[in-house]
C-alpha positions as a Markdown table, in Angstrom:
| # | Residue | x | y | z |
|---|---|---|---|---|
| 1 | Unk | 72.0 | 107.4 | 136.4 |
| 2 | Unk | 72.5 | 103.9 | 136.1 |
| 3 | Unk | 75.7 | 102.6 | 134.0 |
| 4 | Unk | 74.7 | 100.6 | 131.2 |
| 5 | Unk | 75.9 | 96.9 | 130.6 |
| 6 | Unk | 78.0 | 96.7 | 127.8 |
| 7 | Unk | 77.4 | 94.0 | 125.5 |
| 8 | Unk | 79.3 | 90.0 | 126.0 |
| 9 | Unk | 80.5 | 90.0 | 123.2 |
| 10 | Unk | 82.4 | 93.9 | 123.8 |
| 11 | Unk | 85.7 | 93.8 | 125.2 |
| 12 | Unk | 88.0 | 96.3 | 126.3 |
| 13 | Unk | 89.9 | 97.0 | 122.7 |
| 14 | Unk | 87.0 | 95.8 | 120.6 |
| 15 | Unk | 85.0 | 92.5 | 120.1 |
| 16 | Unk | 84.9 | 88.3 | 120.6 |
| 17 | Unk | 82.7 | 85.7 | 118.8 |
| 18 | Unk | 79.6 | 84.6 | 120.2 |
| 19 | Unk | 80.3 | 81.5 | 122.0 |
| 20 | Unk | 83.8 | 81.3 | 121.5 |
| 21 | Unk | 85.7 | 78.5 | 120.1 |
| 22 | Unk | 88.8 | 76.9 | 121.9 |
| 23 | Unk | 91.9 | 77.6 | 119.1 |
| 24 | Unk | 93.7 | 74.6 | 118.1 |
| 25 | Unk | 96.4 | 76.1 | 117.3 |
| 26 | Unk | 98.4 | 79.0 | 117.8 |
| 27 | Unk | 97.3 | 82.2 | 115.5 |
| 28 | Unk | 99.1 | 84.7 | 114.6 |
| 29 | Unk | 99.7 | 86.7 | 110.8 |
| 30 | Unk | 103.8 | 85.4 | 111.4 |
| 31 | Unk | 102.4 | 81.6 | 111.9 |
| 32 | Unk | 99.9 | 81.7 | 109.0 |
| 33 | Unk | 103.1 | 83.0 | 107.0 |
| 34 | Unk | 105.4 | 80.5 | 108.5 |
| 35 | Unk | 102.5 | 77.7 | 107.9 |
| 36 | Unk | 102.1 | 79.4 | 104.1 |
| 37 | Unk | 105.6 | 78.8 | 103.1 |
| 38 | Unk | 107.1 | 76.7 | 105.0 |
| 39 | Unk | 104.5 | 74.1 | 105.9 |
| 40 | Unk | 103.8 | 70.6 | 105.2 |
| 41 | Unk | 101.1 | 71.6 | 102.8 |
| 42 | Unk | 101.2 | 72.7 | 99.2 |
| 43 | Unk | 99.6 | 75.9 | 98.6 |
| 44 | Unk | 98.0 | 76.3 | 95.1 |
| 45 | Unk | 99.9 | 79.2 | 93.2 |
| 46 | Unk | 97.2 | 81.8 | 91.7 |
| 47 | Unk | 99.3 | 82.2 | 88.3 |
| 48 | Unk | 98.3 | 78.5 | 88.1 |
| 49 | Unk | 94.8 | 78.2 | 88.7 |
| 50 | Unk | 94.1 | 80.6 | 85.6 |
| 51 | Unk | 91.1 | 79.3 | 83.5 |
| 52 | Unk | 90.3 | 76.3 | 86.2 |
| 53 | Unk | 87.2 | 78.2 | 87.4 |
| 54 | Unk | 83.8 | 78.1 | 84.9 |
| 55 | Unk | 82.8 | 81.5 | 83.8 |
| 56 | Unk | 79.8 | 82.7 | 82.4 |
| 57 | Unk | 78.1 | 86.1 | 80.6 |
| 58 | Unk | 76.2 | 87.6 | 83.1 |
| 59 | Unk | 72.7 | 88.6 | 82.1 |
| 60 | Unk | 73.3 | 92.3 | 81.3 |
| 61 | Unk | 69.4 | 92.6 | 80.1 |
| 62 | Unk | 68.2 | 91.1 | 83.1 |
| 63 | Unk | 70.5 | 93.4 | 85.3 |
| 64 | Unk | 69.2 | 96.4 | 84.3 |
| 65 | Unk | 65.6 | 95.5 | 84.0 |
| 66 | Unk | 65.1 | 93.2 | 86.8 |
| 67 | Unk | 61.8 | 91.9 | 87.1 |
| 68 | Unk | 61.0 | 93.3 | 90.9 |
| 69 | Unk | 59.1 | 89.9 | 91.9 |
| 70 | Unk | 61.5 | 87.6 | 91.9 |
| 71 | Unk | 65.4 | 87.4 | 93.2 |
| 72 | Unk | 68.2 | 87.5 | 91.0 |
| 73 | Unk | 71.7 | 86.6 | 92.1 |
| 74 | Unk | 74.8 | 87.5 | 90.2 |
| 75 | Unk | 78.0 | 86.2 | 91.4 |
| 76 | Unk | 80.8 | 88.6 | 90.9 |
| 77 | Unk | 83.7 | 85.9 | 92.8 |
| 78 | Unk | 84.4 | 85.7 | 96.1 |
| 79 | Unk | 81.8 | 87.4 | 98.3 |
| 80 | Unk | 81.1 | 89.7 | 95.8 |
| 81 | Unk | 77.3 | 89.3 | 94.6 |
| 82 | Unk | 74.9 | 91.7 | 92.8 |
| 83 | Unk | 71.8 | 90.7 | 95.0 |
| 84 | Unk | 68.4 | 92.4 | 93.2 |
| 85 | Unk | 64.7 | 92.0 | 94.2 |
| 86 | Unk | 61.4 | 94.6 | 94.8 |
| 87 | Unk | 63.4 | 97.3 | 93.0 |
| 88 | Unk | 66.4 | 97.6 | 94.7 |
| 89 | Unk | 70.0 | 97.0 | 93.9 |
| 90 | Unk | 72.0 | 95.4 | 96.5 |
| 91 | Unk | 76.2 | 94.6 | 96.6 |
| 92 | Unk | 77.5 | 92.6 | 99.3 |
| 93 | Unk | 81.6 | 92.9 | 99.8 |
| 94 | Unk | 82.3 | 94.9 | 96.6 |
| 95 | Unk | 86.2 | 93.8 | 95.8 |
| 96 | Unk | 87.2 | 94.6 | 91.8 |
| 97 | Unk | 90.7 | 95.1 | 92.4 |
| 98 | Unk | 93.8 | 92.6 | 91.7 |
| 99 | Unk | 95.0 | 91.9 | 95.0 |
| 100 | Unk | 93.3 | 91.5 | 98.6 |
| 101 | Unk | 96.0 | 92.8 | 99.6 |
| 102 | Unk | 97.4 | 96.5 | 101.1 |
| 103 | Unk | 100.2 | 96.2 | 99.0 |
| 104 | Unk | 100.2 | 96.5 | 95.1 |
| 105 | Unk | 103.0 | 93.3 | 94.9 |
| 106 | Unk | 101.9 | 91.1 | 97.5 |
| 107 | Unk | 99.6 | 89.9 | 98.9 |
| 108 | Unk | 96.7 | 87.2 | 97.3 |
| 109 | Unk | 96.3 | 87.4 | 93.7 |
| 110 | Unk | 92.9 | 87.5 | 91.4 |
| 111 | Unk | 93.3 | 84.3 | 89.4 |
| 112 | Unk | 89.3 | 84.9 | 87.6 |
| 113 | Unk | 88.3 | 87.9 | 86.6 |
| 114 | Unk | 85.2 | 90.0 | 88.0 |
| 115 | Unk | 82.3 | 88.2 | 86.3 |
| 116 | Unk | 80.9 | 91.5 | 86.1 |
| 117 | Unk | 82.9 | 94.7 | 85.8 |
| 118 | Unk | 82.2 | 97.4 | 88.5 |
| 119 | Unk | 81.0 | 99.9 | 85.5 |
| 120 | Unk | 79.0 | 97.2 | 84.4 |
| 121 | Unk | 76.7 | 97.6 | 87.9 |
| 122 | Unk | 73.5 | 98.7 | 87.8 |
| 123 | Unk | 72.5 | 101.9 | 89.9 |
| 124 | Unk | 73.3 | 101.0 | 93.2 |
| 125 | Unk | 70.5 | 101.1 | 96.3 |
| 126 | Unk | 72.8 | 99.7 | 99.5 |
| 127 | Unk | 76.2 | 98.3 | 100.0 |
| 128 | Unk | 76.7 | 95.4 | 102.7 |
| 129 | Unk | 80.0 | 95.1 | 104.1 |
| 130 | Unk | 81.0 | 92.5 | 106.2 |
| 131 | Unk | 84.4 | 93.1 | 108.0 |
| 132 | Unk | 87.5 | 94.5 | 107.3 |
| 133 | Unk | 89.7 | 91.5 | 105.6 |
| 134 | Unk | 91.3 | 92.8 | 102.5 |
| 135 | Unk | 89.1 | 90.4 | 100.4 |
| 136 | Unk | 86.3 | 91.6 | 101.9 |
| 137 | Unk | 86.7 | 95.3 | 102.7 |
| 138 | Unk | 88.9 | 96.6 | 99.4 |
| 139 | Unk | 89.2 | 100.7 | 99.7 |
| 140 | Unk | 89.9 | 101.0 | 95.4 |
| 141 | Unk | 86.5 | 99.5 | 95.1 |
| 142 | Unk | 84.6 | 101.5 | 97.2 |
| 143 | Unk | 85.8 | 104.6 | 96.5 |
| 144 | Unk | 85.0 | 103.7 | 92.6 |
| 145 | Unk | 81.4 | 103.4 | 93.8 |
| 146 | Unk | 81.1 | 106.7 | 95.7 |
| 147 | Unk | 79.0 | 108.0 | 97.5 |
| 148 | Unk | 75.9 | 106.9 | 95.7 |
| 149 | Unk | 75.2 | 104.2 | 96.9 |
| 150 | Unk | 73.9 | 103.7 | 100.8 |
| 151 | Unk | 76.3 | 101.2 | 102.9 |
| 152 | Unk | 76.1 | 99.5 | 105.8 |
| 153 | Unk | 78.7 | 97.9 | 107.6 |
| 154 | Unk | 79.7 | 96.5 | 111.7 |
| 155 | Unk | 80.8 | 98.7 | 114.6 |
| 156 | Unk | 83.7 | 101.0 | 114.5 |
| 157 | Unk | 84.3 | 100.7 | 110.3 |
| 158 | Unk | 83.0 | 103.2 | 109.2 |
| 159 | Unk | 86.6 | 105.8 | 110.2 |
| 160 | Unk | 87.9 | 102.5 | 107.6 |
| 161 | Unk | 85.6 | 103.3 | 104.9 |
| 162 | Unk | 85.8 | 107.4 | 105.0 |
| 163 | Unk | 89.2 | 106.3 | 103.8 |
| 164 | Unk | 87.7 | 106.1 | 100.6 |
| 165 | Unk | 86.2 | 108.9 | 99.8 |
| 166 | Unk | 82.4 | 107.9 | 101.7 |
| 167 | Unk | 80.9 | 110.5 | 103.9 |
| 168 | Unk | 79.7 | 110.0 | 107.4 |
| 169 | Unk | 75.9 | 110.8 | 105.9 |
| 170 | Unk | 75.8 | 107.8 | 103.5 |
| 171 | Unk | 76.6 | 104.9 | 105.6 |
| 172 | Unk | 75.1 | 103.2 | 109.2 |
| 173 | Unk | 77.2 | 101.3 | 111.9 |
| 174 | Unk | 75.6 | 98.4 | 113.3 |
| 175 | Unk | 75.9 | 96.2 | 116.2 |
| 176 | Unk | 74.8 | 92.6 | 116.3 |
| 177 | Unk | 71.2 | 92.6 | 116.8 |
| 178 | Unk | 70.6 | 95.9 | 115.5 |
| 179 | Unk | 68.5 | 96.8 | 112.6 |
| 180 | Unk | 68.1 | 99.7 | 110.0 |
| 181 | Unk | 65.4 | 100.5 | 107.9 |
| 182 | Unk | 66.1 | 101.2 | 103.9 |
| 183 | Unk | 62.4 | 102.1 | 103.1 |
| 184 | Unk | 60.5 | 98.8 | 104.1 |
| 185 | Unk | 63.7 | 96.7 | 104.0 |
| 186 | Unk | 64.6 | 95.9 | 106.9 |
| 187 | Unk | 68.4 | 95.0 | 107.5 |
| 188 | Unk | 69.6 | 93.0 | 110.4 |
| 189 | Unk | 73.3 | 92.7 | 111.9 |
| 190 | Unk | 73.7 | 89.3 | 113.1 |
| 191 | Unk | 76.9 | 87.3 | 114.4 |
| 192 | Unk | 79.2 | 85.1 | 112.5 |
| 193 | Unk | 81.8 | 83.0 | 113.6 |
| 194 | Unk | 85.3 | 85.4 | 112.9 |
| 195 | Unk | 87.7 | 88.0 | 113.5 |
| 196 | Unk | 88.9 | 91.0 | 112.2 |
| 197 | Unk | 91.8 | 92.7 | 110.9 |
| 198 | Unk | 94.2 | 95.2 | 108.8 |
| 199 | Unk | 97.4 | 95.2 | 110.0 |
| 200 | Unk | 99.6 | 92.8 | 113.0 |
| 201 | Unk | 98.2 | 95.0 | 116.0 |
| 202 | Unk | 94.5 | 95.4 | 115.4 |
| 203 | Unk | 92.6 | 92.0 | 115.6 |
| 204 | Unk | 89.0 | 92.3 | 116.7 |
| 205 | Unk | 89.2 | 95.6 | 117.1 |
| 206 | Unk | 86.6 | 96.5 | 114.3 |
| 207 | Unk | 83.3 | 94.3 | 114.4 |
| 208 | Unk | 82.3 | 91.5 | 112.2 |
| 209 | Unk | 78.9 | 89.8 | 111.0 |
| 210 | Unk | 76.4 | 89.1 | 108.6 |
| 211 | Unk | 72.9 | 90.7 | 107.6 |
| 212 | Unk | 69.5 | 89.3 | 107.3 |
| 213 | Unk | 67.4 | 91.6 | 105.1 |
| 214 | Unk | 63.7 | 91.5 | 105.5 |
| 215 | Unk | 61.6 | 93.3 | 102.3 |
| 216 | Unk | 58.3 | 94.7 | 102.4 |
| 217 | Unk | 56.7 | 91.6 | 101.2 |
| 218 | Unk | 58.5 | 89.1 | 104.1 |
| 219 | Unk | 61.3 | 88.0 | 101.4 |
| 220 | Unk | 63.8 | 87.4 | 103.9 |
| 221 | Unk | 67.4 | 87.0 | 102.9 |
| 222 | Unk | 70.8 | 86.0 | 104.6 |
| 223 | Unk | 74.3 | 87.1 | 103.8 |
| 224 | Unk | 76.2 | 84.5 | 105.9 |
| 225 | Unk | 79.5 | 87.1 | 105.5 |
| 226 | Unk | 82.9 | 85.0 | 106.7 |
| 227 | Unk | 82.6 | 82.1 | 109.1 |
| 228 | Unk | 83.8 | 78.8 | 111.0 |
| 229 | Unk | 80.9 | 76.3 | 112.2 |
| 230 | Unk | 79.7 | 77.0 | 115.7 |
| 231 | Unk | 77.3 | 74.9 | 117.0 |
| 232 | Unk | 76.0 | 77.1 | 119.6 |
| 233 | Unk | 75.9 | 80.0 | 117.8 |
| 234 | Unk | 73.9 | 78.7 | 114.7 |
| 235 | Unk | 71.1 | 77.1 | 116.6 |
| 236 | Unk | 70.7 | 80.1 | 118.5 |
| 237 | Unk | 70.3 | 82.3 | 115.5 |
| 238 | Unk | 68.4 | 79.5 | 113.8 |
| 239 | Unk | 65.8 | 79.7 | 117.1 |
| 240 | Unk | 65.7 | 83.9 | 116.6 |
| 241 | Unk | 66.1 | 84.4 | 112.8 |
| 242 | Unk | 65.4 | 81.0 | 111.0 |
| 243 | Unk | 63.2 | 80.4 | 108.1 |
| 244 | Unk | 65.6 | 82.1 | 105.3 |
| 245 | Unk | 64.2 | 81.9 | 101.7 |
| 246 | Unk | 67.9 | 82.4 | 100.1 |
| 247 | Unk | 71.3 | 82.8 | 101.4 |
| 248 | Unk | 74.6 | 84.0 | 100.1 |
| 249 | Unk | 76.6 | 80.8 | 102.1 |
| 250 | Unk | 80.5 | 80.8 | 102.0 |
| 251 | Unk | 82.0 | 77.0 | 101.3 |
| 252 | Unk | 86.2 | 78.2 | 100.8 |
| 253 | Unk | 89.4 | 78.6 | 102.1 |
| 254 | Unk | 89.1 | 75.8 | 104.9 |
| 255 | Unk | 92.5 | 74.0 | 104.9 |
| 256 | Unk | 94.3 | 73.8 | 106.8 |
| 257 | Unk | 91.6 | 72.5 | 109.0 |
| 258 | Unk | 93.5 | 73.0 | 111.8 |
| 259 | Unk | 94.0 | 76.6 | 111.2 |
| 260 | Unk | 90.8 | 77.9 | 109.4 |
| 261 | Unk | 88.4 | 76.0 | 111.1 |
| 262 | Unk | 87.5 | 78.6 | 113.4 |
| 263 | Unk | 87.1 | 81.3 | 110.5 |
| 264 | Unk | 86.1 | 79.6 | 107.5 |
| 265 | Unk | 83.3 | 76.6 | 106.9 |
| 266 | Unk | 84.0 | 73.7 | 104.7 |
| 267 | Unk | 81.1 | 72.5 | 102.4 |
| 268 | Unk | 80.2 | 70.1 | 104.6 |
| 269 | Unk | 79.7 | 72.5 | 107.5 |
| 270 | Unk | 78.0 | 75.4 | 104.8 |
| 271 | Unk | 75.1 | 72.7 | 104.4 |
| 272 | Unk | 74.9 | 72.5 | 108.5 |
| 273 | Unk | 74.7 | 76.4 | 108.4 |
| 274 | Unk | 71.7 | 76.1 | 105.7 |
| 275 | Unk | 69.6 | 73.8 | 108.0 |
| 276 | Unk | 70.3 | 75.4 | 111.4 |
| 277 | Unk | 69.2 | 78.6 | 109.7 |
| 278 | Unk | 66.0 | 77.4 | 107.6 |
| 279 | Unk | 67.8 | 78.4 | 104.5 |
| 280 | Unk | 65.1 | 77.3 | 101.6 |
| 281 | Unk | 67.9 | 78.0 | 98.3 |
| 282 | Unk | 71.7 | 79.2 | 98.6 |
| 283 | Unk | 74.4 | 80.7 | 96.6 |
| 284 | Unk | 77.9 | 79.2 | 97.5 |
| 285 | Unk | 80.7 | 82.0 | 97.9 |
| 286 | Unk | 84.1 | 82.7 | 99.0 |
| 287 | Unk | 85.7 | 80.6 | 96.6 |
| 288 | Unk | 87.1 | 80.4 | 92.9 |
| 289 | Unk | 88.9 | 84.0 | 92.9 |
| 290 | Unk | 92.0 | 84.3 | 95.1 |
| 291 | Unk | 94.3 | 81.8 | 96.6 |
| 292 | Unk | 93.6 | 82.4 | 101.0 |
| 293 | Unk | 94.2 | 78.3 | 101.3 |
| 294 | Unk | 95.9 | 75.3 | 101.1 |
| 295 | Unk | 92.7 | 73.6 | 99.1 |
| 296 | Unk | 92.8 | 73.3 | 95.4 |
| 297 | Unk | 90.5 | 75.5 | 94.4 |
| 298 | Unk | 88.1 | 73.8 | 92.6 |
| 299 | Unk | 87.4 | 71.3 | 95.3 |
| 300 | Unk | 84.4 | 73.4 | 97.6 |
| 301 | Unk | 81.9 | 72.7 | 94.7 |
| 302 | Unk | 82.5 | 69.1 | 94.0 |
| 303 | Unk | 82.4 | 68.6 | 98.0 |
| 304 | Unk | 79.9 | 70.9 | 98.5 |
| 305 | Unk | 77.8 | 68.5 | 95.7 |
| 306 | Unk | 79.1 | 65.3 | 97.9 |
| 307 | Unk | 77.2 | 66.9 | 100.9 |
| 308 | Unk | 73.9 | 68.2 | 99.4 |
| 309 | Unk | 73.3 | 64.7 | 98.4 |
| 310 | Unk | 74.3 | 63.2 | 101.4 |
| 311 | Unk | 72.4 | 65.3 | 103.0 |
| 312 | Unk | 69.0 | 65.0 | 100.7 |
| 313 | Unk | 68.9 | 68.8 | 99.6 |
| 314 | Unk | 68.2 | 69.2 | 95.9 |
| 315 | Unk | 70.7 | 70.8 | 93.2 |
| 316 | Unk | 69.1 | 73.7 | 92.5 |
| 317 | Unk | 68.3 | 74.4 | 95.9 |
| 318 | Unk | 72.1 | 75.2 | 96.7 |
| 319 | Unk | 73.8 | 76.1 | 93.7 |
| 320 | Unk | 77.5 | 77.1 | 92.7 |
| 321 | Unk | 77.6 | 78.6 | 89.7 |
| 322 | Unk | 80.2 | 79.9 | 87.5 |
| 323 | Unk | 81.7 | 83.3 | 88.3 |
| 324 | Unk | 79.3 | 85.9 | 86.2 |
| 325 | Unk | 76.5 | 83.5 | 86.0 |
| 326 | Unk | 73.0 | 85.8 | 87.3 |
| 327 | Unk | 70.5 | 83.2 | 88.7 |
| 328 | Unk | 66.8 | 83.5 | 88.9 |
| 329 | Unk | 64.6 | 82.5 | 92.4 |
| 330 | Unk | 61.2 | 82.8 | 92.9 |
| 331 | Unk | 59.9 | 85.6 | 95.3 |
| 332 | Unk | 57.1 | 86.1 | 97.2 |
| 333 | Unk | 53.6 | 87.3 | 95.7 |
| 334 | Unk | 53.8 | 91.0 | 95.9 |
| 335 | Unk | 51.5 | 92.4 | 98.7 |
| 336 | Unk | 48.0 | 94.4 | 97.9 |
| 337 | Unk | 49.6 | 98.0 | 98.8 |
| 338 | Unk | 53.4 | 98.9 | 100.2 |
| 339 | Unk | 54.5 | 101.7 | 102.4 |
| 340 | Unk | 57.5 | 103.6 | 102.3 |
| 341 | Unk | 58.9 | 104.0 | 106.1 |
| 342 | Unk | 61.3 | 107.0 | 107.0 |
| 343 | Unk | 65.1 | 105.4 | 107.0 |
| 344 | Unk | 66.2 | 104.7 | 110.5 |
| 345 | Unk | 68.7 | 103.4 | 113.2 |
| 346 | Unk | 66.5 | 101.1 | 115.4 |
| 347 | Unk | 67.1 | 97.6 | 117.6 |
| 348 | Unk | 66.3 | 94.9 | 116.2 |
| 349 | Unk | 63.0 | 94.1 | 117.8 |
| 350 | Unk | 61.5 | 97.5 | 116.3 |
């Protein structure tokens, strides 16, 4: 038989980007710590950034009665967002605990609460996770959800997340490009501009991404996950998966530039992803909960407001709210009959 090709983007010990980026500088979890502490720049300190993020009262009623024809959004912090439309209950990156951190001490602190508390969640449908970063991928959380819940997650995670408590049958590994079917939602891995890791010795060993989700009705909606502005990339997978009615679009943790630019977006570069994508309406995240950067922290909204006007895109059609606030979009017109499909692990051009 034939071997098979393994994918560009597989290496020996795990995964690269997608078109990679040249590094500007040298990277590495000791430089980021000697650039932290003893750089030229001056880090915000979480116990001072208390109270300088907007808050809101989620919409509890509206949580657990959603009306099925249209999306609603809340925004937990970070990249934490209750996602709910055509009866399911979505959670993208659930992290509820103090620290991203593996240590109880250390490690980035929470400086605004959960806008909603995890018992506070409705009955969960699907969990999307997009990599393994602490901030991202937080093992307390998950194992507070269970195994209710269906998750789906990149290649060669999923060994991570039966570390807290979730069995093999209740989760799906995918590889960029690869699609599984939740009844007539159809969920797509797709590339992002990143890395992964958990410790000093295991960087991009465990995949990363993002996930279009496709409902019966041809809602189609993008979690952007973490990622730095690549040119290449994004109007490649604006030519294959464009035309995106919402997104989830991160706008933090950018400085600095130097340093980030090849794993986080800016505003600026957020609004470049939302046009090479098709994105109709967003939801900024990644921003307003821990300290990862050298930005003040309430500067990605107030640039990310500079570069939607610049740019001629409408308030309302990218918003940043305040942590807890649930936002309401309009959906598509609900088709003349549905059909449940049998769950399944297909490619993406099933």
């Amino acid at each position: 038989m034939p071997q098979q090709t393994k994918p560009a983007h597989h290496t020996d010990s795990g995964f690269e980007n997608r078109h990679p980026l040249p590094d500007p500088v040298k990277r590495s979890f000791w430089h980021f710590l000697k650039r932290r502490y003893f750089g030229d720049y001056n880090w915000p300190k979480a116990k001072h950034q208390v109270g300088k993020i907007p808050t809101e009262t989620p919409d509890h009623d509206a949580i657990h009665n959603p009306d099925p024809s249209r999306l609603q959004v809340t925004w937990v912090g970070h990249a934490t967002v209750l996602v709910q439309y055509s009866g399911l209950n979505i959670l993208t990156d659930p992290v509820f605990s103090d620290r991203a951190s593996p240590f109880k001490r250390l490690g980035p602190k929470r400086y605004t609460r959960p806008g909603l508390a995890i018992d506070q969640l409705p009955k969960l449908d699907l969990v999307l996770l997009s990599h393994n970063h602490y901030d991202h991928f937080d093992l307390a959380s998950l194992t507070h959800l269970g195994n209710a819940p269906g998750y789906v997650l990149p290649l060669k995670n999923g060994a991570l997340l039966e570390k807290a408590g979730i069995r093999a049958d209740r989760y799906v590994e995918l590889d960029w490009d690869e699609s599984h079917h939740h009844d007539d939602l159809k969920i797509t891995h797709v590339p992002s501009n990143h890395w992964s890791s958990r410790t000093t010795k295991d960087r991009k060993e465990m995949l990363w991404g993002g996930y279009i989700l496709e409902f019966g009705d041809g809602y189609r909606f993008y979690f952007v996950g973490d990622t730095g502005w690549n040119e290449a990339l994004f109007t490649e997978m604006g030519a294959i998966h464009g035309g995106i009615d919402f997104g989830l679009i991160p706008i933090g943790a950018y400085d600095p530039r130097d340093f980030m630019r090849n794993a986080h977006c800016n505003p600026e570069e957020a609004i470049q992803i939302m046009q090479k994508m098709g994105v109709k309406q967003a939801l900024a995240i990644h921003w307003g909960t821990f300290v990862l950067t050298s930005e003040p922290v309430d500067e990605p909204p107030v640039r990310l407001a500079a570069a939607r006007k610049d740019s001629g895109i409408a308030d309302g059609d990218f918003v940043a709210p305040p942590i807890g606030a649930t936002r309401f979009f309009d959906g598509k017109a609900a088709p003349a009959s549905t059909t449940t499909q049998k769950v399944e692990h297909t490619a993406s051009g099933s």
